[in-house]
N, C-alpha and C positions, 0 to 999 in steps of 0.2 A: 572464509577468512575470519582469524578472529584477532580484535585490537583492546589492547589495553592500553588504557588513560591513567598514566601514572601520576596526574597531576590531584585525582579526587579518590576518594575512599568510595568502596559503594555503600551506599546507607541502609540496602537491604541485605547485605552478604550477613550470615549468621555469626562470620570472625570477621575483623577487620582486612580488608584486603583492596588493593586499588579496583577500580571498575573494568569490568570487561563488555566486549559486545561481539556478536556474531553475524557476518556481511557476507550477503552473498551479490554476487555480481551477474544479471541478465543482460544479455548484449546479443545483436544483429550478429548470428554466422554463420560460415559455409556447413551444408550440412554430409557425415560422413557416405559416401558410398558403402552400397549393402553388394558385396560381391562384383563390384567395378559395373553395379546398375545405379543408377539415378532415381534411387529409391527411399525418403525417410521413413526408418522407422523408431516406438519408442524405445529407449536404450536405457533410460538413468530412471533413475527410484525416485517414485513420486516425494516422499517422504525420509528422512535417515531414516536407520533403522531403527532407534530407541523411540524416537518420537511415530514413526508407526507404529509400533509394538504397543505407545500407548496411548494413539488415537484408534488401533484397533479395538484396543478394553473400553476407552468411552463411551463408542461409538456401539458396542457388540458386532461389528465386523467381519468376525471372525478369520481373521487375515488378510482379506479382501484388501485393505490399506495397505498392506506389509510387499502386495504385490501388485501394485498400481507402479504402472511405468508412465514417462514422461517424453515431449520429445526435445530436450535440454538436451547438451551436449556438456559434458567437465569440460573444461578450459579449451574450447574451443575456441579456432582459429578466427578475427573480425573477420566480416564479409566482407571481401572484394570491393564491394560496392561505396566502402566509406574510406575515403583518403584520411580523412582524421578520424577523430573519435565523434561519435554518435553523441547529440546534448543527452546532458545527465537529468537523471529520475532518483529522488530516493522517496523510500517508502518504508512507512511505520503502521504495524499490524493493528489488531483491535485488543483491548486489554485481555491480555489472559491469553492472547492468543498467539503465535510463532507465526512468522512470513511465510513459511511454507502452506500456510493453509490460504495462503491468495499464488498459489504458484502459478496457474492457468492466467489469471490475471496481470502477472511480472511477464510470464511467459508473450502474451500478446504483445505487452507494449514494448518490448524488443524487439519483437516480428515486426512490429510499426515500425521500428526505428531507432528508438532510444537505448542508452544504459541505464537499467535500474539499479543502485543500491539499496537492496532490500538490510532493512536490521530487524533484528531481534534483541529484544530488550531481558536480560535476565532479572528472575526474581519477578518477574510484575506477569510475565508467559508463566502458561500452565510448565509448558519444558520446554528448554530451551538447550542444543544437541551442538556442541559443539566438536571442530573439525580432529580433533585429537580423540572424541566418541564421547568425552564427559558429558553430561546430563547437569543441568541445571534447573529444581523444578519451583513451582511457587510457592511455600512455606506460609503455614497459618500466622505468619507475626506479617502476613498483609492486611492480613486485620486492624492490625497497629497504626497504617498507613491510609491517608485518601488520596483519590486521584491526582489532587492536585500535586502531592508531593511523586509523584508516581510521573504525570507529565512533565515537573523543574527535573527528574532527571531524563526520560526521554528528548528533550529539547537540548539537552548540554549531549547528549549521546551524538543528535544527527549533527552539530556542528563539529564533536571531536571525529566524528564517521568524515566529515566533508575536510578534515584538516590533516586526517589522516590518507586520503585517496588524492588530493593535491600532491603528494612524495610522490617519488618512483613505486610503484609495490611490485615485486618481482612474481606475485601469483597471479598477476593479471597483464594480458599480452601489450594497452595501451597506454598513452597518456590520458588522463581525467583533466574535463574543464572546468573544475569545481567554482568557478566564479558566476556562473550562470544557470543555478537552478532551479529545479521544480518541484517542491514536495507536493507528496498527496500522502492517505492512509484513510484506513476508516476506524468509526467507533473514537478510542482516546486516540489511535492512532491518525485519525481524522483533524481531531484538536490540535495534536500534535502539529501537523503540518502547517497551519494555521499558525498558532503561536508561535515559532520557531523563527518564523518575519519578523516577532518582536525586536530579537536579538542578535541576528544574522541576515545584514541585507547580503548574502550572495544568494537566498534562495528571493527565485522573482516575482515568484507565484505559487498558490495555495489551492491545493483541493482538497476539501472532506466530504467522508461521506458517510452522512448518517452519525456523524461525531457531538453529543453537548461539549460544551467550551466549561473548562474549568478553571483557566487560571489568570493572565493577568487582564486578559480582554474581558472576563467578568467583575473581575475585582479593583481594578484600578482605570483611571480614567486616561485610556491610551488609544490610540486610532492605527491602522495598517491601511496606507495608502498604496502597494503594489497591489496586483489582479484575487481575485479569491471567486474560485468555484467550488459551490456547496449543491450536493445532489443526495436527495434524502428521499425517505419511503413518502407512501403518497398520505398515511394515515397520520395527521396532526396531533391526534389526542396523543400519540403516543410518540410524538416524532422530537428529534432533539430541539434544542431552548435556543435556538436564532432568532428570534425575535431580540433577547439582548443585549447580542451584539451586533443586529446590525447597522446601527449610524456610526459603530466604531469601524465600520468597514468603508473607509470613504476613498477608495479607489474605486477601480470596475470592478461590479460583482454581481455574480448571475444565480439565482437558486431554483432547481429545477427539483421534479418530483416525479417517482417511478412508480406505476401501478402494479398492485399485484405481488409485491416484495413486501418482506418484514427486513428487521433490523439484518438479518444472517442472509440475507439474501446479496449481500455485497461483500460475499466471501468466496471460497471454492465450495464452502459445500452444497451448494445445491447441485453443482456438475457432479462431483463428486457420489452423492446421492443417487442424483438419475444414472451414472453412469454402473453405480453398484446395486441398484436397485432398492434402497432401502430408505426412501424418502418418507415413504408412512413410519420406519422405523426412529427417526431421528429425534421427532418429540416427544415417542416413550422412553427412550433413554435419557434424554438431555433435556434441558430447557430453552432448547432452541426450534424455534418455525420457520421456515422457510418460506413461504409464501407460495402463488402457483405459477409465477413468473419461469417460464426454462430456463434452465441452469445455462445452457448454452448463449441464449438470449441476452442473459442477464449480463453474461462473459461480453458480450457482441457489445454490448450499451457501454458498460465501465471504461472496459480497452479504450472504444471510439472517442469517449469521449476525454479522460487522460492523453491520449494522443492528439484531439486537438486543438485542446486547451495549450498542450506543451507548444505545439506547433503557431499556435495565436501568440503565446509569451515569448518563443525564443525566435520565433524568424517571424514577425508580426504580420502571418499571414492567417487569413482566415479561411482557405481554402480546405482546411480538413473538416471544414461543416460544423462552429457551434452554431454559426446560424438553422442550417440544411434540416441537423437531425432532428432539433426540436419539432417533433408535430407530424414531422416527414418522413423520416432514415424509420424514425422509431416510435412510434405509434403510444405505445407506453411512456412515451414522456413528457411531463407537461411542465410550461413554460410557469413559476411563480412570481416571480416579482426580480427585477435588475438595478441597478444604480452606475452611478460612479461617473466619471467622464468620460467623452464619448472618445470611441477607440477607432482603429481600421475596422475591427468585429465589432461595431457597436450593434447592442440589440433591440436597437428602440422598433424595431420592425415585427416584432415577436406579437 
């Protein structure tokens, strides 16, 4: 889906033109019979096509991406299973980079349960593909800009995204309970999720991952008393700047840490990688490492844990294991330091 905010200019468009954004929607459904067997298989394109076409040239791929299948469903039918609508997720990518490149990661936490509103932020994504095929890619007058300006518009995105899914949308089969949400993201999309509590209490609760904070939680003296989970690589020297924000975080808040991952390590590409085989390939072409953590692994940990974070903030149960996995579920994770008031999940037992 794509929505325009005719109420703001976008401040990186090379003409003047109102702001656009590109949502796609993960949701719990039935999945299609393969020949009236009881059989999934994958059907839908890992990636559009233009934006494969040019995470194949990034990546040297050689097509490989262009023909990675998914097991998504277009506008498939909710599951059976949910009388109403499944609580809402949205989610904001890492700078520079399209939602499609955490698709296995959206993908999960629907199989959990949830709607994700994934966005894609134009102009700040390398490209950004939208539903009519146009391309939108990242233009060197980002140069011109910093993050900070880059996150005051990501954070006015997800509440126009959450103001615009509250309406009827005829592309999509249910009602949205947009008063009760969950952001997460990684990288600036990470931040993102985070700050967005500044100015929108419908979201309840916050995850980053592997996000520094750049904007008012640094700069101004303000505190976020809902929930905030922060899960970051395990190496400090290099790990984002929470240290500064967190007596601004004076709700419940948990910061855990993953062995064996770098910063890309909480994306698709390490699946992605092991699944194409070109893991040694990624840091001569790019400037990205992955760490040795499996890609599958790494998929297993994020989902579990997005899921039951959502599931502690919106039905205040702790039974999807933040306690469990710490130490337990997941061997690679370790417990750093917690605060806030004590909840049903409180962690003072860690």
């Amino acid at each position: 889906m794509a929505f325009t905010d005719k109420t703001r200019l976008d401040d990186f468009a090379p003409i003047p033109k109102y702001r656009e954004v590109v949502v796609s929607l993960f949701y719990p459904t039935e999945f299609t019979k393969d020949n009236g067997k009881d059989q999934i298989r994958p059907t839908t394109n890992y990636l559009p096509n233009g934006t494969a076409r040019y995470y194949d040239n990034a990546l040297m791929a050689s097509g490989a991406i262009e023909r990675l299948l998914t097991y998504s469903q277009i506008s498939g039918p909710l599951s059976i299973n949910y009388k109403q609508s499944p609580p809402l997720l949205v989610f904001s990518p890492g700078y520079g980079a399209t939602f499609h490149l955490y698709t296995t990661i959206l993908q999960e936490a629907a199989r959990k349960g949830y709607v994700v509103a994934a966005i894609d932020h134009p102009y700040d994504a390398a490209i950004v593909e939208f539903p009519d095929g146009r391309t939108v890619l990242a233009t060197e007058r980002n140069a011109d800009h910093n993050l900070t300006e880059f996150l005051n518009t990501r954070t006015r995105d997800v509440s126009f995204v959450l103001n615009e899914l509250s309406q009827p949308v005829p592309s999509h089969p249910f009602a949205l309970d947009t008063r009760n949400v969950i952001a997460f993201g990684h990288s600036l999309g990470g931040d993102t999720a985070v700050e967005v509590m500044l100015s929108d209490n419908r979201i309840k609760g916050g995850i980053n991952f592997d996000g520094d904070f750049h904007g008012k939680l640094i700069s101004s003296n303000c505190a976020i008393s809902r929930p905030v989970l922060l899960i970051r690589t395990q190496d400090s020297s290099n790990g984002p700047n929470w240290n500064d924000i967190w007596n601004k975080l004076v709700g419940w808040k948990l910061e855990l840490t993953v062995s064996n991952t770098t910063h890309y390590s909480f994306t698709d590409l390490p699946v992605v990688a092991d699944v194409l085989g070109i893991r040694a390939v990624i840091p001569r072409v790019t400037d990205f490492t992955l760490g040795d953590l499996d890609g599958l692994r790494g998929l297993d940990i994020m989902s579990s844990y997005v899921s039951a974070f959502a599931k502690f903030i919106c039905a205040g149960d702790d039974s999807g294991g933040l306690k469990s996995k710490v130490g337990k579920w997941f061997t690679e994770v370790d417990f750093f330091r917690k605060g806030g008031p004590q909840r049903d999940a409180d962690i003072s037992s860690y």
